[in-house]
N, C-alpha and C positions, 0 to 999 in steps of 0.2 A: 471478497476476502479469500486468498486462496487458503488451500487446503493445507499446505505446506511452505515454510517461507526456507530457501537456502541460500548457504554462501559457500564457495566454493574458491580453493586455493591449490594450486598445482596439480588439478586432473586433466593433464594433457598427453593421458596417454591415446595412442593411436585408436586403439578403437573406439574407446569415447569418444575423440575427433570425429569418428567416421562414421556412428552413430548421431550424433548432434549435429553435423551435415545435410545426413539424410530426413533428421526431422525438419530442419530448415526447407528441404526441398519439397518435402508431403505437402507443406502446410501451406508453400509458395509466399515463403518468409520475402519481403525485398532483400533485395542486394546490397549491390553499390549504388549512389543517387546518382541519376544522369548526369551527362557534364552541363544541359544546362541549367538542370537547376542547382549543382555545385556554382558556377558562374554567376547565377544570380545572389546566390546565398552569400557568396564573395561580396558582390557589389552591396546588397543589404549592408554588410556588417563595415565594411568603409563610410556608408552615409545612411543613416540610419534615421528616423525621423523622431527628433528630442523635442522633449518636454520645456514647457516654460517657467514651470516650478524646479526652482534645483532644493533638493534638500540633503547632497552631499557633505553638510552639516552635523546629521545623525549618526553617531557613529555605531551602525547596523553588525549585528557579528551571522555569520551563521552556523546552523547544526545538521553536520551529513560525514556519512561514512569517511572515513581519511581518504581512501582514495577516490573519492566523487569528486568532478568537476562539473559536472551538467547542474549547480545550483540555481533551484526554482524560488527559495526564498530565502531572507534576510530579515533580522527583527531587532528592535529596540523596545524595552520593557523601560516604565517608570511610573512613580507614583503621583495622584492626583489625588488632590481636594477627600482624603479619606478613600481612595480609591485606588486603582491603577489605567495607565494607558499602554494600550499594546501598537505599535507602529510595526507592520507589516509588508515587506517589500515582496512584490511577487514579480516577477519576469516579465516586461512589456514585451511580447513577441509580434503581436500586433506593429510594432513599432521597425520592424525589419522583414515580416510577411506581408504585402500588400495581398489585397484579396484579388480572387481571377486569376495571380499570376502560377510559373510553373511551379512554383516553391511552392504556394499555397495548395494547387492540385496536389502535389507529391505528400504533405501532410495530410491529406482527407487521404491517400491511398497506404497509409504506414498506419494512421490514426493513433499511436501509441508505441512508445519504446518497448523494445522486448527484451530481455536479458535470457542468454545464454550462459551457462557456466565458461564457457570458452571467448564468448564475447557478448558486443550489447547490439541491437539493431536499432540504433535512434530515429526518432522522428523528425529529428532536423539537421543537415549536416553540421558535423562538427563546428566549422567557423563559426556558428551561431550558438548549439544549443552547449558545448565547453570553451569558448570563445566570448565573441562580443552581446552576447542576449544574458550569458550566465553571470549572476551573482559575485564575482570573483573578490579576493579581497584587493584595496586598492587598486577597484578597478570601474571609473563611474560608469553606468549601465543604465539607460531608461527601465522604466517600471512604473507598477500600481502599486500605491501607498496607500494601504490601508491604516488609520486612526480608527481605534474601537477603544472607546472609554468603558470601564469595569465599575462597579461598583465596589464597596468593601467586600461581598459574597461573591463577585465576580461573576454578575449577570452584566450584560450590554445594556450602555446606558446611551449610549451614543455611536454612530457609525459612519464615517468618511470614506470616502476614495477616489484620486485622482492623479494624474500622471506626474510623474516627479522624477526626477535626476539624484540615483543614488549613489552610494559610496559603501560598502561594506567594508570594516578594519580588522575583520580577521574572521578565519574558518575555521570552526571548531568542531572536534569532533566525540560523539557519544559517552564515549568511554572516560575520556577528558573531562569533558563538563561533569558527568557526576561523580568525579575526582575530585571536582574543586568543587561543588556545593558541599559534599560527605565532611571535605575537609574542613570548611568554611572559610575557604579563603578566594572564594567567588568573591567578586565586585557586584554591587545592587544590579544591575539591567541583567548579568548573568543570574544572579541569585535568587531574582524575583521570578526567574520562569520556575524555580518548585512551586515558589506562593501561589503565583495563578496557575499551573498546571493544575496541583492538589483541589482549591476551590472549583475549578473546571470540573476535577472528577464529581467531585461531592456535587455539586448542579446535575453532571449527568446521572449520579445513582437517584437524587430527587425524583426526576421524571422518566426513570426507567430506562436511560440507556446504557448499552454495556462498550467496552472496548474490550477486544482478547488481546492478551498479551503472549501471544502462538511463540512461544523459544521457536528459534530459528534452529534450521538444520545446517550443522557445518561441517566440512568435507576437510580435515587437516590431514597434514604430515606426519606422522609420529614414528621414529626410529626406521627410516627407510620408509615405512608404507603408510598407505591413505586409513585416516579413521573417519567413522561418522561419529559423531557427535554435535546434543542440543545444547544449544546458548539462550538461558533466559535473559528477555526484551528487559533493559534496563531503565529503570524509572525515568532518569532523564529520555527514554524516549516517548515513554508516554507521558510527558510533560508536554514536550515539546509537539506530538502529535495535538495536542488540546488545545495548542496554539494554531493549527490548520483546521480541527474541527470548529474552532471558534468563529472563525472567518467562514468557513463553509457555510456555517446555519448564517450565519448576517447578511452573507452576498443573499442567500435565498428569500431572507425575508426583503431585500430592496428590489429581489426582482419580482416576487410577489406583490407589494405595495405597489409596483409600479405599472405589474399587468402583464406582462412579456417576460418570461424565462426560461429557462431549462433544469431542472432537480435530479439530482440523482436519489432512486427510490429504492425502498426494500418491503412487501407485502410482511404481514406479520407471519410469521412461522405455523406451518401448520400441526395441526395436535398430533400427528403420527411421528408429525419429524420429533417433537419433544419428546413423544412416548419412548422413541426410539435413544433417543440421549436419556432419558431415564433407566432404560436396559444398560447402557455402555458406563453410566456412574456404578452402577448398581456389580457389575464385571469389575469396575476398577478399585472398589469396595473407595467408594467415597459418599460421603453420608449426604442425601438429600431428600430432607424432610418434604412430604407436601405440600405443607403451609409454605415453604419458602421460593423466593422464587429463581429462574434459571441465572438472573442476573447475580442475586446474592450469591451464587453457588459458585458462580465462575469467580466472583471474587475473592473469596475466602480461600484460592487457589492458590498454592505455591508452585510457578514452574519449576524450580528446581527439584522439587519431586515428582518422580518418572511416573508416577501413576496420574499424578493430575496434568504432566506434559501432554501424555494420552489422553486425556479426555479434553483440554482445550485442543486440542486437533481435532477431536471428534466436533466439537464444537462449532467449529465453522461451516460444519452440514447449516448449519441457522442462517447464514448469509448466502447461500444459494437463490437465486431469484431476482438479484437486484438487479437493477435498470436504469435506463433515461426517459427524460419525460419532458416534453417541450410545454412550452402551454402561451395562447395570446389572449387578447382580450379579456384579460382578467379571470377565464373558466381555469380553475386548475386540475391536473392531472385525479385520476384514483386508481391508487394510491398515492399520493402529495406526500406523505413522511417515509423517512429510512426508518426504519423498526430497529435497528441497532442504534440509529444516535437517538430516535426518539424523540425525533422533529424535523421539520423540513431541513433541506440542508442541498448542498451543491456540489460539485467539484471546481475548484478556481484558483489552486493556491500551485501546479503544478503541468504548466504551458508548456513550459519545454518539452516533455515527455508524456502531454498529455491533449488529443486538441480541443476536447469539449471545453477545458481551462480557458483557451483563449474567449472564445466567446461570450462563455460568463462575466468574465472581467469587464470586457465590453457592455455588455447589458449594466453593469454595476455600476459603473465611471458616470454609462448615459441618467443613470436612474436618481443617482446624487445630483447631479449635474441639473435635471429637470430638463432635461433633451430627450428625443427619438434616438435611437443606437442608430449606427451608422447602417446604411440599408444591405449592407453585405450580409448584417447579423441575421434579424428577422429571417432575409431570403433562405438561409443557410438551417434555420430549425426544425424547421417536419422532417429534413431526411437525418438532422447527428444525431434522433437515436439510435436511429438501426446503424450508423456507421459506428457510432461509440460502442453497441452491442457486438455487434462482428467484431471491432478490432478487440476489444475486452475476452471475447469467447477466443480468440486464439491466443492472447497474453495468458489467460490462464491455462491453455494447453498447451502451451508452451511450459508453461511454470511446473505444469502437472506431469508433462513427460521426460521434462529434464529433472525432476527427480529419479523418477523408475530409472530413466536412462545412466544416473548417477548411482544408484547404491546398484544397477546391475553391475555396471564397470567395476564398483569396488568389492562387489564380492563373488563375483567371475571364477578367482580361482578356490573360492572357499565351499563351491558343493560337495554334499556331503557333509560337514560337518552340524553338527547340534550345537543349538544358544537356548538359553532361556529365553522365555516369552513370557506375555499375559494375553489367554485371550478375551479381547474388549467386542469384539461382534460376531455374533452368528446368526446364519440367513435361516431365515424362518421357515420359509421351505426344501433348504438342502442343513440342516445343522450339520453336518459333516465338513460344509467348508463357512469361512467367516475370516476375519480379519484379526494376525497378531500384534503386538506390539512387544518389539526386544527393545529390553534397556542398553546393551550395550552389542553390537553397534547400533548407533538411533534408524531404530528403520521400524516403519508400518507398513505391512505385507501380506499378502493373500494365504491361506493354507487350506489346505484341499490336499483329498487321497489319502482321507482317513475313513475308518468305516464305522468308528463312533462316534455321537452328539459330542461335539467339542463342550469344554466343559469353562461356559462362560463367568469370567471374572475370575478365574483362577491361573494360579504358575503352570505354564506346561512347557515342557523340555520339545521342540520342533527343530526337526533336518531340513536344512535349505539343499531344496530340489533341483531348483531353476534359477539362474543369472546368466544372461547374457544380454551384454547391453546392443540395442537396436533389433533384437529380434525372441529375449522373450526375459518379462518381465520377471522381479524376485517371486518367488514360489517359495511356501513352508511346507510341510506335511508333519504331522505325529511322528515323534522318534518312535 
């Protein structure tokens, strides 16, 4: 979970160009794909190896940003027998990467799309992963179809998955859809992702798992110049998220029953880090009883209030730790659960941009199936987690410096001047320096070069020191 999620629209000024370059080059981002594995990626997506189930029938929608084309999944929702069925298209990439080849090396060597505010670093060339692998509408595409039958509470009652020939009839986007559910003039397959998002949630507060709904940080336009500004995560996306963590915990449990998998894992949080989020409530004067627990708290949350925006940021100090975990023979990993979802669970719904995906899927297909996975799978397990780990640990420094490197650039010209703040952290052995959070512009930032105990959980009026993007991060100090 990163620390900070952002979106970013017309910072292309030159030095943030030339800044977000240079981080490209520290970190020994790829490039361009070589020409031959663009040539192969060509010939993949002309003859691609299709399924014998067509279920181009289903008329599958999807839910992604407007301007997303790299679509990982498609779904159709309907109701059963007192119940519901969730049909889940996910990207057969397997079906255009043959293993051993250059395409396939060049995805173990990228392991994961990166996003830049200036652009994206995909893990497949385009012909493929916005092209002929992606989800488009009317556009049939090989894929893993997953059937997960629900109950009435919306626990899994049944789980399918096998290769099919789909059709997606339109792409829809966030903001859209919970336009038309609010309004009610959704159609049922659209309308039913609240029913079973909602039920979803309620399952996970059951057995203790949390989702953060982290507002995104957005970088707009406003009268000539750049503002920051947080966008809280809208219900229809964690609706729709619940439909990816639903398949996550299923794929896990079929490669669990079967003996052979891979889990994406998260240690339970340790009591310092809590204690430490009990300091940062307790700064942001938000009430949290003893008795209650960290889950309940973050729900009772409104991101649209700047003091609980701040503290679900702080929040995601809790998903530091997480990992992969191969396992055969039936011995499972320890840790075997994500401590956020609060049961085993996998990564598999998002191949294009991700490649431990692919091989989950694989193990999944085989395990329905009553077959061994194709022997590329297995071979490929003891080393994807440290590969999934390395390329994860630069996504998120990526993720984590093209912040800094973003509100440096936008507020470059504004040292010197004073904002309101709250400060939410101070370090136990230097209280003089700790971490602000200014409501307007949205920025969380270091303050230091004061020479008294910062005065945690209160307003304090702080001068921005430092900005300069690529060579030194935002800085506060005490007005």
């Amino acid at each position: 979970m990163p620390r900070r999620k952002m979106l970013v629209t017309g910072a292309a000024q030159a030095p943030l160009r030339a800044a977000l370059q240079e981080l490209r080059t520290t970190l020994d981002v790829p490039e361009d794909f070589p020409p031959e594995v663009l040539a192969e990626a060509e010939s993949a997506a002309r003859a691609p190896r299709l399924p014998d189930h067509d279920a181009t029938d289903i008329p599958f929608f999807t839910i992604d940003p407007p301007d997303s084309v790299d679509l990982d999944q498609a779904m159709y929702l309907s109701r059963r027998d007192g119940g519901f069925r969730v049909q889940y298209a996910i990207a057969d990439v397997a079906a255009f990467v043959a293993p051993g080849s250059v395409l396939d090396a060049e995805a173990h060597r990228r392991v994961q799309t990166l996003y830049f505010p200036d652009e994206k670093v995909p893990l497949h060339p385009a012909v493929l992963c916005e092209g002929a692998a992606s989800l488009l509408p009317d556009h049939p595409a090989p894929a893993l179809l997953w059937q997960i039958d629900l109950d009435a509470e919306g626990r899994t009652v049944a789980t399918e998955v096998r290769r099919a020939l789909v059709r997606s009839r339109a792409k829809l986007d966030y903001e859209g859809v919970q336009r038309q559910i609010d309004a009610g003039t959704a159609e049922e397959p659209l309308a039913l992702l609240r029913d079973i998002g909602l039920l979803r949630e309620n399952l996970e507060r059951e057995r203790g798992g949390i989702s953060l709904n982290v507002p995104e940080q957005d970088v707009v336009v406003r009268d000539g110049s750049y503002v920051l500004e947080y966008r809280a995560v809208l219900p229809a996306d964690a609706w729709n998220a619940q439909i990816s963590l639903l398949t996550g915990m299923a794929a896990a449990d079929l490669m669990i029953a079967a003996g052979t998998g891979i889990l994406r894992t998260l240690p339970t949080a340790p009591d310092g880090a809590v204690a430490r989020l009990r300091r940062s409530a307790k700064a942001l004067h938000i009430d949290w009883p003893h008795h209650v627990s960290y889950a309940d708290v973050v729900r009772s949350l409104d991101p649209d209030n700047a003091r609980h925006a701040a503290f679900l940021q702080e929040c995601t100090s809790l998903f530091r730790g997480a990992g992969y975990s191969s396992f055969t023979g039936g011995v499972l990993p320890s840790p075997a659960v994500h401590a956020a979802v609060a049961d085993e669970y996998t990564h598999c719904t998002a191949p294009l941009r991700r490649l431990v995906d692919r091989y989950a899927g694989e193990l999944c297909v085989a395990a329905v199936a009553g077959q061994e996975p194709p022997e590329w799978v297995p071979a490929a397990l003891e080393a994807l987690p440290k590969e999934m780990t390395d390329g994860s640990r630069r996504a998120n420094t990526v993720e984590r410096e093209c912040v800094d490197i973003v509100e440096a650039a936008l507020l470059k010209e504004r040292i010197g001047e004073i904002f309101d703040a709250y400060v939410v952290d101070v370090k136990e052995d230097e209280p003089a320096v700790g971490t602000v959070h200014l409501e307007n512009p949205a920025v969380i930032a270091r303050i230091a070069g004061g020479e008294a105990k910062l005065p945690l959980g209160e307003r304090l009026r702080v001068r921005l020191t430092q900005a300069d993007p690529g060579s030194a991060k935002v800085q506060f100090a005490p007005a």
